[in-house]
PAKOL-341580 format. One record per residue: residue number from 0; residue in one letter; z, y, x of N, C-alpha, C in turn. Coordinates in pm, whole numbers, plus 50000, padded with zeros to 5 digits. Atoms other than C-alpha are relative to their C-alpha. Layout:
% PAKOL-341580
TILUM    nr   rest      nw      nv      nu     caw     cav     cau      cw      cv      cu
TILUM   NUM      a       Z       Y       X       Z       Y       X       Z       Y       X
...
This chain:
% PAKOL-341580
TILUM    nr   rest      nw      nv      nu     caw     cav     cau      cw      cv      cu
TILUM     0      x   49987   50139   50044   06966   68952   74994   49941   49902   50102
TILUM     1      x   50068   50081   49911   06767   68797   75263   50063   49983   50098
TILUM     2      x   49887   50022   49867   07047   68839   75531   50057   49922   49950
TILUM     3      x   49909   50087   50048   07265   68664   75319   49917   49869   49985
TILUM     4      x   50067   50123   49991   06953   68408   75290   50041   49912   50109
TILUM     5      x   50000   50054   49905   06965   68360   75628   50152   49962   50053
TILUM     6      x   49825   50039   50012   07390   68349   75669   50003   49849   49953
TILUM     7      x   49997   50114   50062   07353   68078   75413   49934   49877   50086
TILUM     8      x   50088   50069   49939   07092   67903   75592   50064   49947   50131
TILUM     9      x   49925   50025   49836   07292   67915   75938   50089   49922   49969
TILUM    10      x   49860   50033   50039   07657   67835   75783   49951   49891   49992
TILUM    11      x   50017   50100   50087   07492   67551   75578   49910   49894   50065
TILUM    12      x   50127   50072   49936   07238   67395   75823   50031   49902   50039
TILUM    13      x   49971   50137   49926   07191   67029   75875   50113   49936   50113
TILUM    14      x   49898   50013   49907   07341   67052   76162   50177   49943   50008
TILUM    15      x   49932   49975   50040   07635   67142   76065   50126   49877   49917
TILUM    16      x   49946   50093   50064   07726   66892   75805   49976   49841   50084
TILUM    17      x   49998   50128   49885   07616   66584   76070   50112   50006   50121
TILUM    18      x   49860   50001   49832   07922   66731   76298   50131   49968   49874
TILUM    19      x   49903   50060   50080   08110   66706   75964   50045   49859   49968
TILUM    20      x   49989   50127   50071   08042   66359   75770   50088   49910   50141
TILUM    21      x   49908   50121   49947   08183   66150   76075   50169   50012   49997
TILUM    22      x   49817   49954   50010   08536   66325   76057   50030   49913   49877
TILUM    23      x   50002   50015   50080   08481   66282   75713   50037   49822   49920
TILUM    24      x   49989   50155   50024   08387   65918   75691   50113   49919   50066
TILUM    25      x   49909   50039   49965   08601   65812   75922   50177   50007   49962
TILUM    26      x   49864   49983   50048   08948   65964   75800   49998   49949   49893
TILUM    27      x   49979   50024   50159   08867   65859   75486   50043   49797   50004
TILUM    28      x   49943   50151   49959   08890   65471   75627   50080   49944   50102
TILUM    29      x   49921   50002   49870   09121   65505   75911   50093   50110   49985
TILUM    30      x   49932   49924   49955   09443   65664   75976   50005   50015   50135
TILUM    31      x   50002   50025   49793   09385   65671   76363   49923   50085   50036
TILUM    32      x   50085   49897   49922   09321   66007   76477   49886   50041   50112
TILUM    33      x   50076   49936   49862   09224   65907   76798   49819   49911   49972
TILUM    34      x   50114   50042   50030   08934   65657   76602   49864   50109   49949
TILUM    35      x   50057   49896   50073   08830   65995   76431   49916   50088   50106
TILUM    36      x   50067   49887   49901   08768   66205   76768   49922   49892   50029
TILUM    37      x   50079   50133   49881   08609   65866   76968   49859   50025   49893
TILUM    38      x   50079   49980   50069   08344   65912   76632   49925   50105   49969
TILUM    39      x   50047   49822   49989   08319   66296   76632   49924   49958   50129
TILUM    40      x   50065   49950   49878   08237   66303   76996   49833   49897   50016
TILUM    41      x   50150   50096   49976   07955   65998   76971   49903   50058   49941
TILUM    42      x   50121   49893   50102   07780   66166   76654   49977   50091   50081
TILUM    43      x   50062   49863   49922   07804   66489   76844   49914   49992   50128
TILUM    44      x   50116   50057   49880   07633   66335   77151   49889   50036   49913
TILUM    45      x   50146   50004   50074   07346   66247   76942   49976   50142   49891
TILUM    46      x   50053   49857   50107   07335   66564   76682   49981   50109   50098
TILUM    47      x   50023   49930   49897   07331   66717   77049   49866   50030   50078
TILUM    48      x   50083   50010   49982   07076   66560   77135   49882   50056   49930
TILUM    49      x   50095   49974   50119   06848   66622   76823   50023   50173   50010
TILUM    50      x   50056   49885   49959   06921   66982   76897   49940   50048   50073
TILUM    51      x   50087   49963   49865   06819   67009   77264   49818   49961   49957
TILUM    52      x   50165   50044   50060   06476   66831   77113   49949   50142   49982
TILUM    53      x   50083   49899   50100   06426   67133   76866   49984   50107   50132
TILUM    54      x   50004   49894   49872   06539   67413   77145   49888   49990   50104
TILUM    55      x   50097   49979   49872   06326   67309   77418   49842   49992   49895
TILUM    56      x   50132   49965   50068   06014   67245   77167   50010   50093   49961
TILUM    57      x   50007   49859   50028   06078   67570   77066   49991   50079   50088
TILUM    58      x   50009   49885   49844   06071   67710   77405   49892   49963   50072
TILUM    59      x   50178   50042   50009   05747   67510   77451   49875   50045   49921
TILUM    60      x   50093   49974   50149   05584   67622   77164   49960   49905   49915
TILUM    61      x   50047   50130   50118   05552   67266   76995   50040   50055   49858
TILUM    62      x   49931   49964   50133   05790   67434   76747   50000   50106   49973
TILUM    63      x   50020   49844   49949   05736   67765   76624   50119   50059   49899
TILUM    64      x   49838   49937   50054   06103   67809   76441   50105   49858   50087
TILUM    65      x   49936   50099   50016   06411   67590   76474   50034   49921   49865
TILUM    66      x   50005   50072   50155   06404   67503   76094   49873   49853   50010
TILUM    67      x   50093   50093   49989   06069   67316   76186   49937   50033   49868
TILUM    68      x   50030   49959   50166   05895   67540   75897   49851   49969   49999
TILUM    69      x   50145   50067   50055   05547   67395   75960   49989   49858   49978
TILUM    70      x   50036   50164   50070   05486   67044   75812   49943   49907   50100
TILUM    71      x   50050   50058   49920   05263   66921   76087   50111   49976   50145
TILUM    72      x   49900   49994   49904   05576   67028   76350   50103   49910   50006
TILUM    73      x   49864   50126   49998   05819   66757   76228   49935   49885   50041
TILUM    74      x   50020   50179   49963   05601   66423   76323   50051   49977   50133
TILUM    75      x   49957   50097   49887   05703   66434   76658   50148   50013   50011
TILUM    76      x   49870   49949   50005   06048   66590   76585   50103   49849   49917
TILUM    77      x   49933   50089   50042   06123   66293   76351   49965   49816   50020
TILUM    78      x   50103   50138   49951   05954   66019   76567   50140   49991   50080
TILUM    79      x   49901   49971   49835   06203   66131   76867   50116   49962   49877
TILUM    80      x   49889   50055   50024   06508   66111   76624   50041   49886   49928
TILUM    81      x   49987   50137   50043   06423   65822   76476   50042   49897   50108
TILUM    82      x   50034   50095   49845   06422   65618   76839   50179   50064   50010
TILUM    83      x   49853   50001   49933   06806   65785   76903   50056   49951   49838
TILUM    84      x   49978   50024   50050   06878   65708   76602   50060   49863   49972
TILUM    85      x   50001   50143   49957   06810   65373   76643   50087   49915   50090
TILUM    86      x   49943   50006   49869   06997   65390   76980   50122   50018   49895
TILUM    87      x   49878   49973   50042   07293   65512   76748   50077   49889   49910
TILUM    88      x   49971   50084   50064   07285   65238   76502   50043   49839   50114
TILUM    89      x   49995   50107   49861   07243   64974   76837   50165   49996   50034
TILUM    90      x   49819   50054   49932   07586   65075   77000   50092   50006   49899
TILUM    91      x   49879   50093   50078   07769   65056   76700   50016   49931   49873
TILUM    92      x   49970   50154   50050   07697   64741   76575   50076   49968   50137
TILUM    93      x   49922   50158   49855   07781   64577   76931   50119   50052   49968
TILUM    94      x   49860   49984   50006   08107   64801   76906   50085   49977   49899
TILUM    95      x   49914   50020   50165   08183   64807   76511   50003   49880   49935
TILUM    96      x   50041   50141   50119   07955   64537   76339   50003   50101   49917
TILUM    97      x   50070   49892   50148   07819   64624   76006   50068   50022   49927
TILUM    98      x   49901   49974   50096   08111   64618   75836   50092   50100   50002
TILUM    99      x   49970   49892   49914   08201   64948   76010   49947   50075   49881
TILUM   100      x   50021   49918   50089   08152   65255   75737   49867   50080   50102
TILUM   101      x   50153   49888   49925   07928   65472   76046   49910   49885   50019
TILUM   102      x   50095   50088   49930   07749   65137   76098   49909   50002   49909
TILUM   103      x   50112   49979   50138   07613   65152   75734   49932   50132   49993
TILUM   104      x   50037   49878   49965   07603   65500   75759   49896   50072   50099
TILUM   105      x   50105   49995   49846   07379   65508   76078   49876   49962   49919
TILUM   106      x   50161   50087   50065   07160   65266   75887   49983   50116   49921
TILUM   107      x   50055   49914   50114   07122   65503   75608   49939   50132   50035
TILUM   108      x   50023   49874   49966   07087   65805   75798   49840   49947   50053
TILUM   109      x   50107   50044   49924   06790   65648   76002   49905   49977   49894
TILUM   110      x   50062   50014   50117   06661   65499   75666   49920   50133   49962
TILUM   111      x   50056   49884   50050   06629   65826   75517   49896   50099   50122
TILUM   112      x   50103   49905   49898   06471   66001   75840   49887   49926   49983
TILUM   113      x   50062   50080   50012   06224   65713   75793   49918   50066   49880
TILUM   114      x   50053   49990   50098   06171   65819   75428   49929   50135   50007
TILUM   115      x   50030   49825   50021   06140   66222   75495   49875   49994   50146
TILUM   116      x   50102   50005   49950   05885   66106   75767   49863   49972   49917
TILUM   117      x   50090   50025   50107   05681   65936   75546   49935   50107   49917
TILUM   118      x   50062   49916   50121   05669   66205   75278   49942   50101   50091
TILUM   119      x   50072   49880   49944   05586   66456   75526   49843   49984   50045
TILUM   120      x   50131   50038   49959   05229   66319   75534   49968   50118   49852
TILUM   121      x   50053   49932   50132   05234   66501   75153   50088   50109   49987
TILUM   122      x   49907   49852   50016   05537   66746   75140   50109   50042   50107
TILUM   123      x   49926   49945   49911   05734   66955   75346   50140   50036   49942
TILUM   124      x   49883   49970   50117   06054   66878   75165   50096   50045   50072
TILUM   125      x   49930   49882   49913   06361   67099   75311   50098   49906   50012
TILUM   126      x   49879   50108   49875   06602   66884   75537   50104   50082   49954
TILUM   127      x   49858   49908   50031   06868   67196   75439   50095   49933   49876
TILUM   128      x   49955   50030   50149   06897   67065   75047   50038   49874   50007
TILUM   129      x   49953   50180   49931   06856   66747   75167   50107   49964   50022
TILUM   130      x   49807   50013   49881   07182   66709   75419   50120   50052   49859
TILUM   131      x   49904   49923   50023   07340   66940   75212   50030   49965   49856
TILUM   132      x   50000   50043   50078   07314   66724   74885   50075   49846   50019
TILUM   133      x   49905   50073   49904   07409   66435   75099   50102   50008   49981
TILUM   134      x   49850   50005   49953   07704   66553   75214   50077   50019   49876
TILUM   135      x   49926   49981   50141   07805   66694   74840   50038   49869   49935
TILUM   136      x   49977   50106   50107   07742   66352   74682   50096   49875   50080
TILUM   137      x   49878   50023   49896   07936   66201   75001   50202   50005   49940
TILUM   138      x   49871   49969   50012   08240   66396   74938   50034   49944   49839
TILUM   139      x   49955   50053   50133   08201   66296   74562   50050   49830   49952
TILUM   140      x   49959   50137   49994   08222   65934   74629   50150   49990   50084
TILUM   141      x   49946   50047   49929   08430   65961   74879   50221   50026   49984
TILUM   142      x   49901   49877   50051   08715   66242   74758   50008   49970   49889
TILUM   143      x   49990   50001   50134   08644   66221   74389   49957   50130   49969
TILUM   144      x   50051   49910   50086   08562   66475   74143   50048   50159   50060
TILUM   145      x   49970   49871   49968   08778   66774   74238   49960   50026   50148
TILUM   146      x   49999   49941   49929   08701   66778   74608   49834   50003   49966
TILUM   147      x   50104   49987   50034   08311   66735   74481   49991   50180   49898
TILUM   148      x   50041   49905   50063   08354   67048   74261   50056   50118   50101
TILUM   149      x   49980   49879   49898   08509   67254   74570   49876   50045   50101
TILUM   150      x   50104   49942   49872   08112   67230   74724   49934   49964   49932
TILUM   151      x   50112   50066   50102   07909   67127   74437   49898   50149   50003
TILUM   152      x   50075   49897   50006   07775   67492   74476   49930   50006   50128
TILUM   153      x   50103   49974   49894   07613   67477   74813   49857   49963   50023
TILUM   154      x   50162   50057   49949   07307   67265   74795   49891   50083   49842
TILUM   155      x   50074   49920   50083   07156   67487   74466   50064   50168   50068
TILUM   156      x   49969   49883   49952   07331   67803   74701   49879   50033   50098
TILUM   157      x   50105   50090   49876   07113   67630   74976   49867   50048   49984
TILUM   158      x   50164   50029   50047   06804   67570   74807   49952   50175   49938
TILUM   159      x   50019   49823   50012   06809   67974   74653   49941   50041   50146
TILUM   160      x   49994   49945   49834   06844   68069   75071   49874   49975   49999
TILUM   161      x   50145   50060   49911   06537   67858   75147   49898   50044   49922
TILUM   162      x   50078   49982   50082   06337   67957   74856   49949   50177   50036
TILUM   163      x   49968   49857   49983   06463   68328   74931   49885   50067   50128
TILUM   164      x   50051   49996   49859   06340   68285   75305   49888   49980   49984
TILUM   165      x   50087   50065   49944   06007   68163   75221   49969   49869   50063
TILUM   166      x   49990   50113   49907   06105   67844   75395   49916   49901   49940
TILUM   167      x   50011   50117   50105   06013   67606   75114   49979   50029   49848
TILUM   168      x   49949   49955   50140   05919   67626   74763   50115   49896   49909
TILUM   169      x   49948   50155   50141   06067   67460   74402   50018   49886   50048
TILUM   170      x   50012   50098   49964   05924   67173   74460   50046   49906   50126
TILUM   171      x   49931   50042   49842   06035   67111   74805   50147   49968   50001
TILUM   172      x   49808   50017   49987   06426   67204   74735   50002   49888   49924
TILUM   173      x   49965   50120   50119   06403   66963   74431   50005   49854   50095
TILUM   174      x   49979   50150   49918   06261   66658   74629   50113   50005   50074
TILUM   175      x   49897   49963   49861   06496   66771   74945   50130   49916   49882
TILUM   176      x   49844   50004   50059   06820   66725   74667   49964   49857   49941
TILUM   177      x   50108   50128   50008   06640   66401   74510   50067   49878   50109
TILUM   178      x   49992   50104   49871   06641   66209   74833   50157   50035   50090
TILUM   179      x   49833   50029   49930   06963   66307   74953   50106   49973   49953
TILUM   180      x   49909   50108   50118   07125   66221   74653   50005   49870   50023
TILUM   181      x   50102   50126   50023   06925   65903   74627   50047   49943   50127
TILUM   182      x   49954   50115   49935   06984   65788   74966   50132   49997   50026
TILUM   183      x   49880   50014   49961   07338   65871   75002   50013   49897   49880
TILUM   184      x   49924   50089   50102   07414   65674   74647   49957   49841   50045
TILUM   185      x   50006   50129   49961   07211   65389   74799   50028   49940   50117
TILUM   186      x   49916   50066   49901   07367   65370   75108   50148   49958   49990
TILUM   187      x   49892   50067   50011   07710   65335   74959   50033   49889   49891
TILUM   188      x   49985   50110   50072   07595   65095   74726   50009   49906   50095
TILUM   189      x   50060   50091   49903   07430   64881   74999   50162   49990   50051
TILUM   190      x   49918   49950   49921   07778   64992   75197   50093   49878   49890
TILUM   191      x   49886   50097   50080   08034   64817   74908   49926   49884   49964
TILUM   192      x   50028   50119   50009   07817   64552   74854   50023   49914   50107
TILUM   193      x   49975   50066   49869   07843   64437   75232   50137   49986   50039
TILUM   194      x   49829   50015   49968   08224   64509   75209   50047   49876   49898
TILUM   195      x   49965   50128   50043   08231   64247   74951   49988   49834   50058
């Protein structure tokens, strides 16, 4: 069961779903394929970036997994992607403006790294359940109900893995699903309110 922890854990990892949501967001407000790749490839810059971070601190020893499973290991991990982050939200306003779906989206993402900095002064809540609650409640706004019940099982599949692994307890997956609920619903409030 613990291989399959870790399967889960790989398949399902942050990562992962940050190379997704821009396809995602974008097709969903654009028929213009070629607007869809020009958005893939920018996110992927930066979710590129935020990997090379972890890799080389991990080959430093700042980091002593790539999950970032000690609590004290994320302040500088989410200092650094806060600052590209920042850089991400920068070029597209000048290019989109806010009325751009990744422009809100940027904001929100940054927001929330903001928030899971913060808490990490008190909990080491799991970025996996997190993203991966996100992206569920994403597709539920975004798709509707049935494509929400084709992945409504991953972020309690998720949170089992991490629990399984040791990574994180209860408490941790819970907040993690919490806040990624929470800020995805309030970034697409914030998001249709500004489209009004």
């Amino acid at each position: 069961m613990k291989y399959f922890a870790e399967i889960l854990s790989f398949v399902f990892h942050p990562v992962i779903f940050f190379l997704i949501m821009p396809i995602l967001i974008v097709s969903r407000y654009t028929q213009n394929s070629i607007s869809v790749l020009k958005w893939e490839a920018f996110s992927a810059f930066f979710v590129a970036i935020a990997v090379t971070i972890v890799l080389v601190g991990r080959r430093r020893g700042i980091f002593s997994d790539c999950d970032l499973s000690k609590k004290e290991e994320r302040y500088e991990f989410y200092f650094l992607v806060l600052i590209f982050g920042a850089i991400y939200i920068a070029v597209s306003l000048f290019f989109k403006g806010i009325f751009y779906p990744m422009s809100i989206v940027a904001v929100g993402i940054v927001f929330g790294i903001g928030i899971f900095d913060f808490l990490n002064r008190y909990v080491k809540t799991s970025n996996h359940v997190a993203v991966a609650s996100a992206f569920t409640t994403a597709i539920f706004i975004l798709y509707g109900v049935y494509s929400f019940l084709t992945v409504s099982w991953i972020p309690p599949s998720l949170a089992w893995a991490r629990l399984r692994l040791r990574k994180h307890t209860i408490n941790e997956a819970i907040i993690g699903a919490i806040l990624g609920i929470g800020i995805t619903l309030l970034t697409f409030f914030v998001g249709r309110y500004i489209y009004r």
